[in-house]
Each structure stands twice: as C-alpha cells, then as structure tokens.
C-alpha positions as CSV (number, residue, x, y, z in Angstrom):
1,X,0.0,0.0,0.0
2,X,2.6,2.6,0.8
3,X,5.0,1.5,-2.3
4,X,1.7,2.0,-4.5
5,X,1.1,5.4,-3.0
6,X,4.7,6.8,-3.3
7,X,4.9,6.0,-7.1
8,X,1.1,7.4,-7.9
9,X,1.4,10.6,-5.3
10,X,5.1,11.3,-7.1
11,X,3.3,11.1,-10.8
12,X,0.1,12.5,-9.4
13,X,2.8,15.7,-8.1
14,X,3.8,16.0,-11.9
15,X,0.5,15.9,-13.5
16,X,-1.9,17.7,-11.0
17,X,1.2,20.6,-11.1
18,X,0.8,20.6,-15.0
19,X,-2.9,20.5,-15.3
20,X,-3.4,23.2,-12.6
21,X,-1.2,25.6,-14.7
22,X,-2.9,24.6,-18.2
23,X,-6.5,23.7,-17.5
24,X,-7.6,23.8,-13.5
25,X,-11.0,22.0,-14.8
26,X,-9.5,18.4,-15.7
27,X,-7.5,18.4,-12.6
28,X,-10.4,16.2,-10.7
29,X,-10.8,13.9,-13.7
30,X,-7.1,13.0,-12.8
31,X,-8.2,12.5,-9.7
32,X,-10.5,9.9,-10.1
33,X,-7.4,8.1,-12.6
34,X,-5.1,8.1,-10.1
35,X,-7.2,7.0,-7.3
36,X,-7.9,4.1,-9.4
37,X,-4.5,3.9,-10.4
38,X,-3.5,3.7,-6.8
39,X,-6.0,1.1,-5.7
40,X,-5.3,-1.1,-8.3
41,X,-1.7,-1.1,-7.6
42,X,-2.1,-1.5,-3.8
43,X,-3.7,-5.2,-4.7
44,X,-0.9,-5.6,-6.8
45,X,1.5,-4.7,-4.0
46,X,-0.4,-6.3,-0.7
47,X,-1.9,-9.3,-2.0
48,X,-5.1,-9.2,0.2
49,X,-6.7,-12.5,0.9
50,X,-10.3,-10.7,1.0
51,X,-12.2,-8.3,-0.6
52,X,-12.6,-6.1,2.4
53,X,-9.2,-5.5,3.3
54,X,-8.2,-4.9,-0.6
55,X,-10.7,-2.0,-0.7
56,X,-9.2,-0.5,2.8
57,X,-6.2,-0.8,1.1
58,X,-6.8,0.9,-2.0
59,X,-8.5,3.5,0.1
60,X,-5.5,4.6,1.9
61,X,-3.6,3.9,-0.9
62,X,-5.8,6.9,-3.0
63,X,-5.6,8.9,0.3
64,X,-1.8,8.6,1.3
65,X,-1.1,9.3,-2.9
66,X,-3.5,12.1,-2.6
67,X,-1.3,14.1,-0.7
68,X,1.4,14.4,-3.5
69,X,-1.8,15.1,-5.8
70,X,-2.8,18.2,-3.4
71,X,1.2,19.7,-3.3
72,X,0.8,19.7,-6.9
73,X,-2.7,21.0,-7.2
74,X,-1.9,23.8,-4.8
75,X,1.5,24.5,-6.6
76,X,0.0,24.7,-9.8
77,X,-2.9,27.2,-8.7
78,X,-0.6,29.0,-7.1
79,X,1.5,29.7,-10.4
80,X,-1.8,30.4,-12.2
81,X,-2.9,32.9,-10.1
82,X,0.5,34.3,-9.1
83,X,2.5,34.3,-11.7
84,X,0.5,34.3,-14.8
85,X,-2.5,36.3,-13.7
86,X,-1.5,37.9,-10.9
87,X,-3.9,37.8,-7.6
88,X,-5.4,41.5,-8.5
89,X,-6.7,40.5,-11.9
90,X,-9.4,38.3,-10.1
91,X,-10.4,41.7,-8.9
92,X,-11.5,42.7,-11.6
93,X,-13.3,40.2,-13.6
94,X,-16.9,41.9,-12.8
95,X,-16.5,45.7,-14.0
96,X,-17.6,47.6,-11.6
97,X,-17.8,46.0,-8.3
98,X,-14.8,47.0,-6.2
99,X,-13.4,44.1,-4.4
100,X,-10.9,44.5,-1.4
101,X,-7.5,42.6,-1.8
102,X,-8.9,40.5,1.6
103,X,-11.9,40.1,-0.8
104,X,-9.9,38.3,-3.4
105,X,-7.6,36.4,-0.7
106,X,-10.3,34.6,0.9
107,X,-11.7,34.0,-2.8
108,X,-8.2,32.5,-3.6
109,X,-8.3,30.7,-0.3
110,X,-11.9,29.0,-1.1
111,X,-10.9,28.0,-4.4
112,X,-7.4,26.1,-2.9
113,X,-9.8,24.3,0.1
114,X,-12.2,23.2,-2.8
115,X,-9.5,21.6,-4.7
116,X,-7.9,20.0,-1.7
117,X,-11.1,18.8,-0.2
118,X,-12.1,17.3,-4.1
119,X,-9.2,15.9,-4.5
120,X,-8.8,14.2,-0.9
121,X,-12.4,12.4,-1.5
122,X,-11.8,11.3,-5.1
123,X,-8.5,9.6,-4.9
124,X,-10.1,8.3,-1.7
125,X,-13.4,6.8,-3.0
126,X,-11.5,5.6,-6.3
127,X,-8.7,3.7,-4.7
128,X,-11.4,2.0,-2.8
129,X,-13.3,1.0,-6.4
130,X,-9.6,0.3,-7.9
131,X,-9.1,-1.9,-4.5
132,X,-12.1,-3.7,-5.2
133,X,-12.2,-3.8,-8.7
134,X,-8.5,-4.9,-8.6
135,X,-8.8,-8.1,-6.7
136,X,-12.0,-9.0,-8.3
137,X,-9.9,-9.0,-11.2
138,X,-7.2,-11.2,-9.9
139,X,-9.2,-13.6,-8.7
140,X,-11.7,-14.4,-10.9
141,X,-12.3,-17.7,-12.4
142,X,-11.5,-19.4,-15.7
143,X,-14.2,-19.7,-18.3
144,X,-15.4,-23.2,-18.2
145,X,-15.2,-24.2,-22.3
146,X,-18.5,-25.8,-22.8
147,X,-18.6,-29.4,-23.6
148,X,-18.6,-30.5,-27.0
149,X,-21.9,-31.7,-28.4
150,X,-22.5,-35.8,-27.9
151,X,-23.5,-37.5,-31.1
C-alpha cells in the first residue's frame, strides 16, 4: 500500500502541477485516474486474501497518494494565479464591483480548500473501487469451455 502510493502521489505531483497551470478543470478527472490507479496497484502490492481488506487498502492507498496530488494542485494554482494572472486581476473580472485585496484572498483561499477537499475524497473513494475492482480481477475464475456436443 505505501509503495503504490509513493509511485502514484510522485506522478500524481507531476500531472496535477501541470494541469493546474494549463487547464484547473481536468485536474479532478485525474483524480478519479489516479485514485484508481492507486487502488489497483495496492492489490498488486499487498496481495489481500479478501475483498474487504483490498478495498481498505486501495483507500488509503488513494488517500496517502492524494497528498502528492494536493502539493501539486496547490502548486500549480498557485503559479496560475501568481504568476500568470497575478492575484489582483481576479479583482476585476466583474467591472464595476470593487473588491478589497482580503476580498480576493479569501476568494483564492476557497478555491485552494475546494480543490484540496475534491481531491482528498476522489483519490479516496476511487482507490477503494480500484481496490475492489482490482482483486475481483485477480481472482476471478476461468471460463469453463462448454462441452462438446454428444452424437
């Protein structure tokens, strides 16, 4: 479980710290991919004897991971806003209403909890289904071939 979250919250770092600069809106659909990603690989990793304890697994194995995915979303909002936009040009985005710099602050602040709270519960949930979906997967059973017609 910890291996699986180390390598996913290391790439999850890289891509959540590019999408946040590019495109904030597809950072929670990498989210839910890496929380799969993670929960998947924690079955790999642990081997789990039952179905319960893979989807604990992947669980914590989305949430540990999740952490490198949140130092990357914040990083990458936080070169969006300050250093390509620049915190004051949220200020103005409706004409004509005059915001206070605290104004926009707490705005900035909101916008970082929301992304840290969505991607917390995403990788979360998802490693859980990757868990699950994982060691149904590794332990299903062989196709019986029917048997061949009697003349």
């Amino acid at each position: 479980m910890i291996r699986s979250a180390l390598i996913i919250g290391a790439i999850a770092f890289i891509y959540m710290l590019v999408t946040n600069v590019a495109q904030i809106a597809c950072a929670p659909f990498l989210a839910v991919i890496f929380g799969l990603m993670a929960g998947a690989l924690a079955v790999v990793f642990d081997k789990p004897q039952m179905v319960n304890k893979a989807v604990v697994s992947g669980a914590l194995a989305g949430l540990i991971s999740s952490i490198g995915a949140t130092v990357g979303t914040v990083a990458g909002l936080a070169i969006r806003i300050f250093g390509i936009f620049g915190p004051n040009t949220f200020a103005t985005i409706i004409p004509g209403l005059n915001y206070t710099q605290s104004d926009v602050n707490a705005g900035i602040f909101a916008v970082f909890c929301c992304c840290i709270c969505t991607t917390f519960v995403l990788m979360a949930a998802f490693g859980a289904l990757g868990g699950f979906l994982g060691f149904q997967y590794k332990n299903r059973k062989p196709a019986v071939p029917p048997a061949p017609p009697s003349v």
